[in-house]
N, C-alpha and C positions, 0 to 999 in steps of 0.2 A: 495461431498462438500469438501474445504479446508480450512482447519484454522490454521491460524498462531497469535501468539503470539509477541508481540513486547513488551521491557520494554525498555527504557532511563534512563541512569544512571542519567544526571543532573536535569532533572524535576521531575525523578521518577513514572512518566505517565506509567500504563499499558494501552498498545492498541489491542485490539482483531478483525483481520479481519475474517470475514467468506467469502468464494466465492461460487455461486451455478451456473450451469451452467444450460440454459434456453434451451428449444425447439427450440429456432430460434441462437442457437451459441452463445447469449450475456452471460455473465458473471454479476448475482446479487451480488453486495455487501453487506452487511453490517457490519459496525465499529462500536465497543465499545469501549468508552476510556472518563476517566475522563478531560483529555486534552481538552480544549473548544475550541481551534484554531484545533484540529483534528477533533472535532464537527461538524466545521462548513464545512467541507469537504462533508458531506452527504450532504449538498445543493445540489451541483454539481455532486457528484459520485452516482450514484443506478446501475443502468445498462450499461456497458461498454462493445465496441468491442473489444476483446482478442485484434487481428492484428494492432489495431491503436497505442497498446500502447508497444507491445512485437517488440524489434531489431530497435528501432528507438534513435536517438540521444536524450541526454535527454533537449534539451530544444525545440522538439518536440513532446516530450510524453504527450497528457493528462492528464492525471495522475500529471506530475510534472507542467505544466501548471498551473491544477485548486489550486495543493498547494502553489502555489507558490504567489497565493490571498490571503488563509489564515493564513499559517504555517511562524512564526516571525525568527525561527530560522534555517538557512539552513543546520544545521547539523544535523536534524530530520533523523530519518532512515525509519518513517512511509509509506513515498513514494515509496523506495524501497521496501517496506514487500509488499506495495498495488501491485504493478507492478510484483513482483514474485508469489503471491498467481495469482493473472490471470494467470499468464504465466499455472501453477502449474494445475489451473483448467480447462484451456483449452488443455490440452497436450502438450505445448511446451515446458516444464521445467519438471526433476522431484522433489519431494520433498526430503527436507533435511536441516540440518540446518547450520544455518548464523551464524557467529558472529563477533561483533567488540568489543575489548578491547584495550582499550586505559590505560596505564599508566605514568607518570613520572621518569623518572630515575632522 
């Protein structure tokens, strides 16, 4: 299993993916998160094919596709966590950590 952790400074949204990787290749998700627009992502997302969503442009990725029906703000980093954690569980990435920090000078 992988799990990744995501927080958003501006909404303050903790998001927790888990990925489990299935007998037949696919990749189980599930998401926690108080975020109701990341909620509504589990519609769409349960089982995904690692290869559909790993090395593709992103406005062909799955993944950023079905968020991009729910999620209001395109500067979510959620999509990316989701798309790493597959990569992550299907062996084409290894694990390690991200970050983005943003400040004003």
């Amino acid at each position: 299993m992988t799990k990744t952790k995501v927080c958003m400074d501006n909404c303050g949204f903790e998001t927790i993916l888990e990925a489990t990787s299935t007998d037949d290749g696919l990749i189980k998700l599930v998401i926690t998160s108080k975020c109701q627009s990341v909620k509504k992502l589990l519609q769409d997302i349960d089982e995904v094919e690692p290869f559909q969503n790993a090395g593709r442009p992103i406005t062909e990725c799955p993944i950023y596709q079905i968020a991009s029906k729910y999620l209001r703000h395109p500067a979510c980093i959620v999509p990316a966590a989701i798309v790493r954690t597959i990569e992550v569980e299907a062996g084409m990435a290894l694990p390690g950590k991200s970050s983005i920090s943003v400040e004003k000078a």
